[in-house]
C-alpha positions in Angstrom: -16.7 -6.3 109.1 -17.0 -4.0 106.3 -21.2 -3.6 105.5 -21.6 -4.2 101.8 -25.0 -1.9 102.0 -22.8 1.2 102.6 -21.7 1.4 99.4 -21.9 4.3 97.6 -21.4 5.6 93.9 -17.9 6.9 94.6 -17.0 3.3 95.5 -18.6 2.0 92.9 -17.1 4.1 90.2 -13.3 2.9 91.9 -13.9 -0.1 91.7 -15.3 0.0 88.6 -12.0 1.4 87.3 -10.6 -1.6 89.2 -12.6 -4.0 86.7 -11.2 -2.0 83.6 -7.6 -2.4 84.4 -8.0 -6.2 85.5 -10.2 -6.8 82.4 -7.4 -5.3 80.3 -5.0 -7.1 81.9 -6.6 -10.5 81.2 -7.5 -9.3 77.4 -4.0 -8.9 76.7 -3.3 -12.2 78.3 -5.6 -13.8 76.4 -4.7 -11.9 73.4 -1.4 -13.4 73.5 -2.7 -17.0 74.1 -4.9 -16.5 71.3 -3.1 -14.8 69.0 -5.9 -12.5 67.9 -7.1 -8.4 69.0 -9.0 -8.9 72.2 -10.7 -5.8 73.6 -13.5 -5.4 76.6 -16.8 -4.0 77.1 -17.1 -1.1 79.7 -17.3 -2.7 82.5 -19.8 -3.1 85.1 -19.8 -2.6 89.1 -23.4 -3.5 90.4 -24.9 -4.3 93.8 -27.1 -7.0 93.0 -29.7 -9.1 95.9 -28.5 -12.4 96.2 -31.9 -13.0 95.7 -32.0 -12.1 92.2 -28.5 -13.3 91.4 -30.0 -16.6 89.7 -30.9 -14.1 87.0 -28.6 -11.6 86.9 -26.6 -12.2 83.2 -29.1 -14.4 81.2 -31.9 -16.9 81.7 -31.3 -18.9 84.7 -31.8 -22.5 82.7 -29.9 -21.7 80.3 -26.2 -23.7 80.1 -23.0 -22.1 80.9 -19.8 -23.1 82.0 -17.8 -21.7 84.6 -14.2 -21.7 85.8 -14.1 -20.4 89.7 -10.6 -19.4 91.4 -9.6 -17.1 94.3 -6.7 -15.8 95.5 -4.7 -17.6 98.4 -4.7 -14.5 100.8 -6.9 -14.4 104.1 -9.1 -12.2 103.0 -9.5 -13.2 99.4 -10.7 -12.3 95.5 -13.4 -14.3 94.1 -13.5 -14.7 90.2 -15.1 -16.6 87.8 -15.0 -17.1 84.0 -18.3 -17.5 82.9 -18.6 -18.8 79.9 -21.7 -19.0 77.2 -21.4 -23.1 75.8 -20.8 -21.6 71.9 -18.0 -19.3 73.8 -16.3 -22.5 75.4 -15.7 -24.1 71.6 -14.8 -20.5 70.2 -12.6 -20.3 73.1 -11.0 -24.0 73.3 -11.0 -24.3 69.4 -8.9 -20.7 69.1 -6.3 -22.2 71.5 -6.1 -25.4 69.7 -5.4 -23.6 66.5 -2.7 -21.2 68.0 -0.9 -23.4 70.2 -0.9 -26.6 68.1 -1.2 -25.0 64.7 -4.3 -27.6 64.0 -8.4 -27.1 64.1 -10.2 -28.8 66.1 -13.9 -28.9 66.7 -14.0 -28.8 71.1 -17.2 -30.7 70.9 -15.9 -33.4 70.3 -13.2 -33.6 72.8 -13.0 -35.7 75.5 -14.3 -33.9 79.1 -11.2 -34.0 80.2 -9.2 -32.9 77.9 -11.7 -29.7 77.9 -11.6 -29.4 81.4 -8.3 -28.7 80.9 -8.0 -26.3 78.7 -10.5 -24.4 80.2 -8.7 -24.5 83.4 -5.4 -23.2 81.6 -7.5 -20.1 79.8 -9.1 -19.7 83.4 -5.7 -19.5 85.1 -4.0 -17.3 82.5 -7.3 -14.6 82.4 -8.0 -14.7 86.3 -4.1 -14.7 87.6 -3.9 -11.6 84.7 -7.0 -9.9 86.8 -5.6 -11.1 89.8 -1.8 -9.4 89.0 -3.5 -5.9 88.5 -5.1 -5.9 92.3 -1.9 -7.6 93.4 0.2 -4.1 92.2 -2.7 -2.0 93.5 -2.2 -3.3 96.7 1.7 -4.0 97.0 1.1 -7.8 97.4 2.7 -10.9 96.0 -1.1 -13.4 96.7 -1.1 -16.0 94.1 -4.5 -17.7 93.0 -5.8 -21.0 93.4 -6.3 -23.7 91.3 -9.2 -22.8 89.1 -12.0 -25.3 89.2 -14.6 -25.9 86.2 -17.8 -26.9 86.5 -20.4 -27.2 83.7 -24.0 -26.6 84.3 -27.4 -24.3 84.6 -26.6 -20.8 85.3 -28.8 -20.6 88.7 -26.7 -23.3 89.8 -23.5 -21.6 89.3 -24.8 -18.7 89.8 -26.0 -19.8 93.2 -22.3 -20.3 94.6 -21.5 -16.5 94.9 -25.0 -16.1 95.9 -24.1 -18.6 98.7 -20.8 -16.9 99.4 -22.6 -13.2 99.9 -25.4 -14.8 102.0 -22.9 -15.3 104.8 -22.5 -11.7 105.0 -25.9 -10.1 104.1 -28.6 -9.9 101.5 -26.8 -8.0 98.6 -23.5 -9.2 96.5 -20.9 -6.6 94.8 -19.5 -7.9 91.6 -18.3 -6.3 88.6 -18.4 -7.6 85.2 -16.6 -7.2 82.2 -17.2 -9.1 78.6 -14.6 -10.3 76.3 -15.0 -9.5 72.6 -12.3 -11.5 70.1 -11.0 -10.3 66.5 -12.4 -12.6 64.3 -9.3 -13.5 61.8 -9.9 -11.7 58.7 -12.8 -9.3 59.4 -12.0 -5.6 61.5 -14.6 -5.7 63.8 -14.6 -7.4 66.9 -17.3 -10.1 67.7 -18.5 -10.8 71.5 -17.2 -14.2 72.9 -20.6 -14.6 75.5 -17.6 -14.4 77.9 -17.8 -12.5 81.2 -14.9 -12.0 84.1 -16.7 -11.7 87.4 -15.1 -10.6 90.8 -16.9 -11.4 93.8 -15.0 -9.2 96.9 -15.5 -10.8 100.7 -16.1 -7.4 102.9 -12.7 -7.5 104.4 -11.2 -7.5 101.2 -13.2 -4.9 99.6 -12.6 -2.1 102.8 -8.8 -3.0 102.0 -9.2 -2.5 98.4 -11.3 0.7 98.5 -8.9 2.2 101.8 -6.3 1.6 99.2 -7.8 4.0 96.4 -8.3 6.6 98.6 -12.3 6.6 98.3 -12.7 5.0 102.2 -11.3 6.5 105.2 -8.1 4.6 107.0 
């Protein structure tokens, strides 16, 4: 099994490059959903102690919400779409609008109904991030049903902590921030929305062997 720990900068830098095209990827996706610019931050390829994961994007108490998929290969992609609570009614409200051609404050909508949405936005952005290491790799892997849950970040935070712990005492992820075009202003405003992939070991050697940066 491929040790995590031996990771190096090269390896980072690839599979930071790795985030930027999937990030795109699930930008223009969303772009299209929404109907508005979408760009990215530069994205981010950390080793982080799954010790300190709890804390890694913001204060662990504080609410987020957070749709999970993976892909349906052995040795799968974890991702998640974390979302701030003020980016899930920006979010659910923009697709409201687009697709229905009517506002709606997502508040007020019933939990199921939200769940839903979410779920559809998770499945478009993920499968989107998901494609981009499918071509990389000359697969066809599809990706799960996404899952929501709604709830304090350490305890969402904790499941990819959980997930690394089987394998060691440090997680890879990369991160990547979404920032929508407000409509009518030229500057884009951050949505307090993150895409996070979580690699299992087998399935980052395969990914980096495949960029040239690990030996065969």
């Amino acid at each position: 099994m491929f040790d995590i720990n031996s990771i190096n900068t090269m390896h980072l830098d690839a599979i930071r490059e790795i985030g930027n095209i999937g990030a795109g990827n699930a930008a223009t996706a969303l772009s299209a959903l929404l109907g508005r610019p979408v760009d990215i931050d530069v994205p981010k390829a950390e080793l982080v102690s799954i010790y300190e994961f709890d804390s890694y994007y913001d204060d662990p108490d504080s609410s987020y919400t957070a749709v999970f998929a993976s892909s349906d290969n052995e040795n799968s992609f974890n991702f998640m779409l974390l979302l701030k609570e003020d980016a899930v009614s920006k979010l659910v409200g923009l697709l409201v609008s687009k697709q229905f051609g009517m506002e709606m404050d997502a508040t007020t909508m019933p939990p199921e109904m939200l769940d839903s949405a979410l779920g559809e936005i998770g499945n478009i952005l993920l499968g989107s991030f998901l494609n981009s290491l499918n071509s990389l790799l000359g697969v066809t892997s599809g990706i799960t049903m996404p899952s929501v849950t709604h709830d304090m970040l350490a305890s969402i935070l904790s499941v990819v902590s959980a997930m690394f712990g089987q394998y060691g005492d440090v997680a890879l992820v990369t991160k990547s921030n979404l920032n929508v075009m407000p409509e009518g202003q030229s500057e884009a405003e951050p949505l307090d929305a993150n895409i996070l992939l979580a690699c299992e070991p087998d399935a980052l050697e395969t990914l980096l062997k495949t960029l040239g940066v690990l030996a065969p």
